[in-house]
TIGUDO-318428 format. One record per atom (N, C-alpha, C): x, y, z. Coordinates in steps of 0.1 Angstrom, whole numbers, plus 5000, padded with zeros to 4 digits. Layout:
BEGIN
XYZ...
// end
This chain:
BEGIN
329519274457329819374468330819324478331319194478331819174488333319164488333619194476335019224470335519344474334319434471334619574472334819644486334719774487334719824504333419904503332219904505331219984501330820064514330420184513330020304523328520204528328420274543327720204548326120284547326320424541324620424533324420374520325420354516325020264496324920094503325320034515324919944521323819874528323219994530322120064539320320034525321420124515320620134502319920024495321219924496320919864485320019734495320619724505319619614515317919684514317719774515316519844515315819794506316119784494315319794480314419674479314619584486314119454483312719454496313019574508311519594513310519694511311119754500310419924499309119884497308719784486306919804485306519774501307119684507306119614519306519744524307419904529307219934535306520054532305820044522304620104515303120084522303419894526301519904533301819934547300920054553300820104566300719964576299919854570300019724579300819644584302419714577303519624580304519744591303819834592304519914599304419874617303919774621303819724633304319624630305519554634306019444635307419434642307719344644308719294653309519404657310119454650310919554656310819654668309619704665308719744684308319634694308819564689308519444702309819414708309919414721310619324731311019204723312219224726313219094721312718954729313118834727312618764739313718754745313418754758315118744771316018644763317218664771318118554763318218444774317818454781317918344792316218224789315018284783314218194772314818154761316018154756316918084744317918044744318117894744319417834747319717854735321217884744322617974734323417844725322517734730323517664716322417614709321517674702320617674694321217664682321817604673322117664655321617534646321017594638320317524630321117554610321017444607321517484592320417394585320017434576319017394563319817344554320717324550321317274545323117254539323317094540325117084545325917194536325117184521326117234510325517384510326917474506326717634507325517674496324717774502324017824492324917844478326017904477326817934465327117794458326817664468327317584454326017494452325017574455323617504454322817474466323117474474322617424482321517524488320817494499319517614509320017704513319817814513320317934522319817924533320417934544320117914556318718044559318918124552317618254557316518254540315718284543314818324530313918454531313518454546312718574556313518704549312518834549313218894545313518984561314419064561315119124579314519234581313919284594313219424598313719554591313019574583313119744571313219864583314219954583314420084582314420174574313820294576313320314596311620294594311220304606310020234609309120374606308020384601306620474598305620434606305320444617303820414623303120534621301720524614300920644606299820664620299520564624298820594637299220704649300820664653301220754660301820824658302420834649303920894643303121064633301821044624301821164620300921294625300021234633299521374639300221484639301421514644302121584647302421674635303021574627304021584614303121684606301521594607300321604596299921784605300221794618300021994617300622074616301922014619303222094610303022154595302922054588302622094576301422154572300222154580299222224577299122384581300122384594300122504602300722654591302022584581302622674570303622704581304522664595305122684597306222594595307322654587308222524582309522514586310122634588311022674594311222654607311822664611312522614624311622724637311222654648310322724655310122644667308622624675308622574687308922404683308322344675308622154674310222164673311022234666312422184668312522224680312122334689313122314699312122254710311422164713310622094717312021924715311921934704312621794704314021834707315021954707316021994713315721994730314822004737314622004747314621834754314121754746313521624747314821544744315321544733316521524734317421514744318021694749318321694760318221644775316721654775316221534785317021404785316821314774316821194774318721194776319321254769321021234771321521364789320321374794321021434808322521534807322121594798322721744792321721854796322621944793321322114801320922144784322222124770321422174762321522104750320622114736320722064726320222174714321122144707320822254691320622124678319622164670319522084659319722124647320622084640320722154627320522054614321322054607320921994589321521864590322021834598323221694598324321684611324921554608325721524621327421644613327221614601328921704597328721824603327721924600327521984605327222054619326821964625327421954640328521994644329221864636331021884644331322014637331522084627331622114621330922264630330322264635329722424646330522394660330422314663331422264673332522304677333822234663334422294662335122454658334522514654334422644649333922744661333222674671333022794682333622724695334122624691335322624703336822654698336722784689337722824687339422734677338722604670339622564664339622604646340722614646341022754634342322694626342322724610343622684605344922664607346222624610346922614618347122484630345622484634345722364644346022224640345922164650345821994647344821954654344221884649343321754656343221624656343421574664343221424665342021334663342321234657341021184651341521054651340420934652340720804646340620764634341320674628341020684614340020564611339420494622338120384618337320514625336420554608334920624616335020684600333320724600332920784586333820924581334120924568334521054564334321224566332821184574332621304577333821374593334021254600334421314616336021404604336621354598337921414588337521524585336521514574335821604566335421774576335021744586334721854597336321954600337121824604337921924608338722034591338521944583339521974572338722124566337422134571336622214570336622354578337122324586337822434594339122524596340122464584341522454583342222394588342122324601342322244612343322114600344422074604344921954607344521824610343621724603343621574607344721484614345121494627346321364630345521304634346221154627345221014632345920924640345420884651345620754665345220684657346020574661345620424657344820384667343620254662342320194668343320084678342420044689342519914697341419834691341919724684341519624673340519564682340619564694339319494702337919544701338619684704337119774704336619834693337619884684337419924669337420114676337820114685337920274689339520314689339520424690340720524691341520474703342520434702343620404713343920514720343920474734344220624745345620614748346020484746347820464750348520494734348020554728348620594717348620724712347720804720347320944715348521054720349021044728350121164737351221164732351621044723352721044709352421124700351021154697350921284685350421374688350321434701350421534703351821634700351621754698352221834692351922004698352622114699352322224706351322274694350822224684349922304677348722194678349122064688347421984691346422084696345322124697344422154701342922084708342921974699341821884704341921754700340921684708340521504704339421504701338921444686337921384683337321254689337121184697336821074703335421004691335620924688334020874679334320734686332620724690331820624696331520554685332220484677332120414663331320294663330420294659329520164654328720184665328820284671327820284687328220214698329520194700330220144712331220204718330820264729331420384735333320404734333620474734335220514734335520484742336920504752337520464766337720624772336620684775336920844778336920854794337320734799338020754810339720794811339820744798341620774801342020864791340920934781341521034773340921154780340021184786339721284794341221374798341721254809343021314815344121314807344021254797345321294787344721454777343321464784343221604773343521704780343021664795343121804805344621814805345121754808346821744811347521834800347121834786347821924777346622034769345922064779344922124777344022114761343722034760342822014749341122004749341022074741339422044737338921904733337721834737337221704736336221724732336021714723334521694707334321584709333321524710333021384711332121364700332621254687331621204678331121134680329521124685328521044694327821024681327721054665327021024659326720894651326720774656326420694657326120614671325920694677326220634690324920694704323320694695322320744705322020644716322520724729321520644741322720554747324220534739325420444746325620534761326320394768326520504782328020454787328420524792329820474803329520554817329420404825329220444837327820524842326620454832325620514835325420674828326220744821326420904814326220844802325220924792325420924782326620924774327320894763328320954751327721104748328621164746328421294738328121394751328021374762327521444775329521474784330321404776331621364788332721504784332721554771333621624764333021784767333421884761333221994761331921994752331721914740330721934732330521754726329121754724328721604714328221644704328321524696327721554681327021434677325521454671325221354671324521374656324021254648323821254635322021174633321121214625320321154626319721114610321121114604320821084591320020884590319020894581318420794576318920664580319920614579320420504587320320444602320620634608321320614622319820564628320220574644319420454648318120594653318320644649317520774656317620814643316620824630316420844617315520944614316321094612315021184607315121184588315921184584316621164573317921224567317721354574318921384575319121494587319821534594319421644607320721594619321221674624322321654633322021734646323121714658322521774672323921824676323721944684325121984693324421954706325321954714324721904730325921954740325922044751326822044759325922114772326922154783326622184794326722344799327722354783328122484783327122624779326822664786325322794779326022904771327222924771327723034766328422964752328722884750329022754741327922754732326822714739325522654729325122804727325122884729324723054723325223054713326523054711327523094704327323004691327022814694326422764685324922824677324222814687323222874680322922984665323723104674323923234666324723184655325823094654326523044643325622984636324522874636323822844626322822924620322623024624321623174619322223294617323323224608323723374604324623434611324923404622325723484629324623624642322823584635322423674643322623624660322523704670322123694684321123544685321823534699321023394702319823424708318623344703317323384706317123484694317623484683316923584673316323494663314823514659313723424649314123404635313723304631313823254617313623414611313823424603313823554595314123704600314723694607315223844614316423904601315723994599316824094588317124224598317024284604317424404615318024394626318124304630318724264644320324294643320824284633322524254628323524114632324124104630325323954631326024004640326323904650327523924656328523864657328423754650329623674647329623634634330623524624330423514612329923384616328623374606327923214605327923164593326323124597326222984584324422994588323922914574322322884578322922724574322522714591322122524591321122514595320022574596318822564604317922424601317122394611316522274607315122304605314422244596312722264594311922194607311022254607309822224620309122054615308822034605308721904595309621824600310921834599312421744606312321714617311521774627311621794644310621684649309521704638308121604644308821494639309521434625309621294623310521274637311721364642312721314652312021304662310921354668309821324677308921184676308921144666308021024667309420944669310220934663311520844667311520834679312120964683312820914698311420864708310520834706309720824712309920624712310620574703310620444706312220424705313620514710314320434709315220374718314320454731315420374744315220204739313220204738313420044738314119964727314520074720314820004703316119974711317020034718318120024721318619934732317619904739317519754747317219644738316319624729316719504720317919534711318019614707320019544703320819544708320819564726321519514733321319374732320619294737319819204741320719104730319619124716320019074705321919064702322819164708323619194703324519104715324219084726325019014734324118854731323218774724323118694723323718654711323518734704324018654685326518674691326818754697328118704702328318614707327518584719327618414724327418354717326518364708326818264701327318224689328418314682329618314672330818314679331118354691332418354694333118264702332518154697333718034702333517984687333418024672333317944661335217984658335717924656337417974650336918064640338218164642338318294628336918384639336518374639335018484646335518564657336018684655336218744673335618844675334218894675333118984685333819074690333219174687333619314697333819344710334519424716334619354730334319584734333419504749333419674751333919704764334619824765335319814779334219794791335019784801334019754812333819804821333719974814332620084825331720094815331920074803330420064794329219984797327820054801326820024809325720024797326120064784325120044773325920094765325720024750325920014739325020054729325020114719323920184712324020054698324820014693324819904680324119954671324520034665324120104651325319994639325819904644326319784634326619744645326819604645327019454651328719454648329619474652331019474641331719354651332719234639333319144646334419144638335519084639336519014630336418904626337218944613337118794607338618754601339218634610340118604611340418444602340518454590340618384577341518234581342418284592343218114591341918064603341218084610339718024613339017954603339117994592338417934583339317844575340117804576341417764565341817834553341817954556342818094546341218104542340218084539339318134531339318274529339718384522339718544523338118564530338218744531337418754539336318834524336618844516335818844501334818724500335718674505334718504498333818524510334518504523332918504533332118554532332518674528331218794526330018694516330718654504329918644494329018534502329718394508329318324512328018344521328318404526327418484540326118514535326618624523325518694522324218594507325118524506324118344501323218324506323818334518322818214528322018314533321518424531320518524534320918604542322218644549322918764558323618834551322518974555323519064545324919144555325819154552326619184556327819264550329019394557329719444549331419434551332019464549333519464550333819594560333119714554333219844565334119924559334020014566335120134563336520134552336920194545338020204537339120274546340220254543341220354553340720474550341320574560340920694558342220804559342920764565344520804567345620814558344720784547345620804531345120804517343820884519343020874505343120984500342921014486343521154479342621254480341121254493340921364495341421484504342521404515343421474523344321554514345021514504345821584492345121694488343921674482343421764478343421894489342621854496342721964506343822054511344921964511346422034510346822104501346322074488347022204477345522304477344522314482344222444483344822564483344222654481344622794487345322794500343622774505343922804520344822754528344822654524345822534530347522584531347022564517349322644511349322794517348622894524348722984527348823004543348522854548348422864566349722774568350122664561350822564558351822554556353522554561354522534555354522414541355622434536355122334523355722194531356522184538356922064539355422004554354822054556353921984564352921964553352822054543351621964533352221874524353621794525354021724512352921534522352421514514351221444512352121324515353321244506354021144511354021144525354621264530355221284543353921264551353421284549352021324559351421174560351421094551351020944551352120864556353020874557354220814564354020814574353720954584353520994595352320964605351420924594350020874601349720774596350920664596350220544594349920414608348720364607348120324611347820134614348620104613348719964608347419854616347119894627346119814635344619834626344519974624343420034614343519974602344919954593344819934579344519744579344719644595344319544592342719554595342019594603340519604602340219634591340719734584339319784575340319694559340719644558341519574551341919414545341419344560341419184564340119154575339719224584339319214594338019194595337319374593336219424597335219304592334119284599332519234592331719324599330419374593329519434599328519374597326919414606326019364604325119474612323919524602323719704604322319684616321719774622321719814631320019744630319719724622318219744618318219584619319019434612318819384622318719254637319419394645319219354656318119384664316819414651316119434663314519354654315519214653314919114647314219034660314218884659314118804671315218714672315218644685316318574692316818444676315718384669315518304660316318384650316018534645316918584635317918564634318718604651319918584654320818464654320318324656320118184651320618174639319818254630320318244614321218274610321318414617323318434618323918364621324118334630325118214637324918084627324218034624323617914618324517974600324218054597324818074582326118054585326818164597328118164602329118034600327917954607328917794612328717704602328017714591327917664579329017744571329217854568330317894559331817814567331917774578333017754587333217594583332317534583332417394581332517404566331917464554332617404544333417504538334517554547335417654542336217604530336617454530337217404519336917444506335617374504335017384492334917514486334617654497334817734494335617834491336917754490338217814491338517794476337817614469338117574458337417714446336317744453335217784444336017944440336218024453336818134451338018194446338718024441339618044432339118024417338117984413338117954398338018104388
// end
């Protein structure tokens, strides 16, 4: 795997498999994870311990054996009452528990409203479409963030143009965006990527200024804040995702959120058909008034996202916690450079741990071999994201119909369009750079975090040997 660039749910997947029976007995469903991290000021930060000099790859001890806190968590005590009268009631459809948890939601991100539908694509994807962006447009996007934030707009007819990332933060550069602007921009996608807020203090005013719409992809990003405000609360609309992974796991199910009431109608009625807002699961007489879609969400989907959010502020203080300890203590190793978050960001959500990995740190060791190395010594770990600013599903999309019909031909000639949006700070992250480490865990103990670092500074000391091995 560590050769390759693998999606971060087939990453997600394959780490899982090795706890599925234990997360089979209801008795392992209480454990560490619901617990309080221990403070980091009870753990001295120069703690690292190695089990042994030589790499697990050339025989030696893996620094970890423990297997790491399984996602997402089942507590049958608290968690199914709810679920268990949903299902008994025969109401399945969308009704009072979803908008119970649309309300609660709301609550918790200090927004007036929330809509829940089938997924986070779908979110942006209602978002955009009732804030009026339509074939012809452009939109800006970063090109480090999942396929779907592309996928949304390309879904709309809309235009993908991609800002290069600031390599610190792994977000969208705001001193880069007003170069691609264009009289057919219309909007900024901002994504709060890996769950560490964007800089929407300075793209705000570069949106109002040429009047743009601000979508904010908050879907990895539940509970981050700048300046004490939620993500996904700052733009005209948020979007947030609560597929299986995310840190707020229903399995699959997404959120619209804004301040706007005539906005979120307009969403609404779009996910039901197009009927009137406030019109019931099954209304055939009422008539459409706009053109929609059925994204609706089941009353089943609402109680699992109810038992969630019911533990994730604190889930999201231990991977704070966890996440500003396991940095201190990798980021004085050479080659290792930690995420850095701007400094009106007042919380971080860490749906991945993401750092660079800078190979002449290690004496050229590639960042293949570390992976493999790493994930030896019992840390699993990924490379991240593939570029996104030049894969052949933008092509495709271009020789559509629809496309060649809104489209001059020379804006869809595909060379041209990748010339234009290339990326180079992006193509060294997701290319040389990126390492991740997923969400689930940091919400181990201070000692887990240990292991990290401790595997870390063991691959670093025998980078040699490893250099010999990764050649044969």
């Amino acid at each position: 795997m560590a050769s390759k660039n693998v999606s971060r749910r087939e990453f997600i997947r394959r780490n899982s498999l090795t706890g599925l029976s234990a997360m089979l007995s209801p008795s392992l469903f209480t454990n560490s994870m619901d617990s309080p991290a221990t403070p980091v000021s009870d753990v001295p930060i120069s703690i690292i311990h190695t089990t042994s000099s030589s790499p697990a790859l050339l025989g030696g001890a893996p620094v970890r054996t423990k297997s790491w806190p399984t996602w997402p968590i089942w507590k049958p005590e608290t968690d199914e009452k709810q679920l268990l009268e949903v299902i008994r009631s025969g109401i399945w459809s969308r009704a009072n528990v979803a908008t119970e948890f649309e309300q609660k939601w709301a609550q918790a991100l200090g927004v007036k409203r929330s809509l829940l539908v089938v997924n986070g694509t779908n979110a942006l994807i209602i978002a955009l479409s009732q804030l009026d962006i339509r074939a012809g447009d452009e939109v800006l996007v970063p090109p480090y963030t999942f396929i779907a934030t592309v996928s949304a707009v390309l879904a709309t007819g809309a235009m993908p143009i991609f800002v290069d990332v600031d390599p610190a933060t792994f977000q969208i550069d705001p001193a880069k965006i007003e170069a691609k602007i264009t009289v057919r921009t219309k909007a900024i996608i901002p994504v709060h990527i890996l769950g560490l807020p964007a800089q929407m203090n300075q793209i705000l005013p570069i949106a109002k200024k040429h009047n743009l719409v601000v979508i904010e992809d908050a879907c990895q990003a539940h509970l981050a804040e700048i300046n004490h405000q939620k993500v996904g609360t700052f733009g005209s609309a948020g979007c947030f995702s609560f597929q299986n992974s995310k840190n707020l796991a229903i399995g699959e199910g997404g959120a619209v959120v804004s301040n706007d009431d005539a906005f979120m109608d307009r969403c609404f009625s779009y996910q039901n058909f197009g009927n009137p807002y406030g019109a019931g699961v099954g209304s055939v007489s009422v008539g459409s008034i706009r053109q929609g879609n059925k994204l609706r969400t089941t009353e089943y989907q609402a109680a699992i996202g109810l038992a969630q959010l019911a533990r994730l502020d604190a889930q999201t203080t231990t991977r704070n916690e966890n996440a500003a300890y396991l940095k201190a203590q990798i980021e004085k190793i050479p080659g290792i450079v930690p995420y850095k978050l701007y400094d009106d960001v007042t919380r971080a959500a860490f749906h991945l741990f993401p750092f660079r990995y800078q190979k002449e740190g290690f004496k050229g060791l590639p960042r293949a071999a570390f992976l493999k190395a790493l994930q030896a010594e019992g840390i699993p770990c990924s490379n991240g994201y593939a570029t996104l600013n030049n894969q052949p599903y933008l092509n495709d999309a271009f020789r559509s119909k629809n496309f060649q019909k809104v489209y001059p031909k020379e804006r869809l000639d595909f060379k041209q369009y990748v010339a234009q949006n290339q990326c180079p700070e992006n193509d060294k992250l997701c290319n040389e750079e990126a390492v991740w480490f997923t969400q689930n865990m940091l919400l181990g103990t201070k000692e887990d975090m240990n292991d990290i670092a401790a595997a870390i500074e063991k691959v670093h000391k025998n980078a040699d040997e490893l250099i010999k091995l990764s050649k044969k």
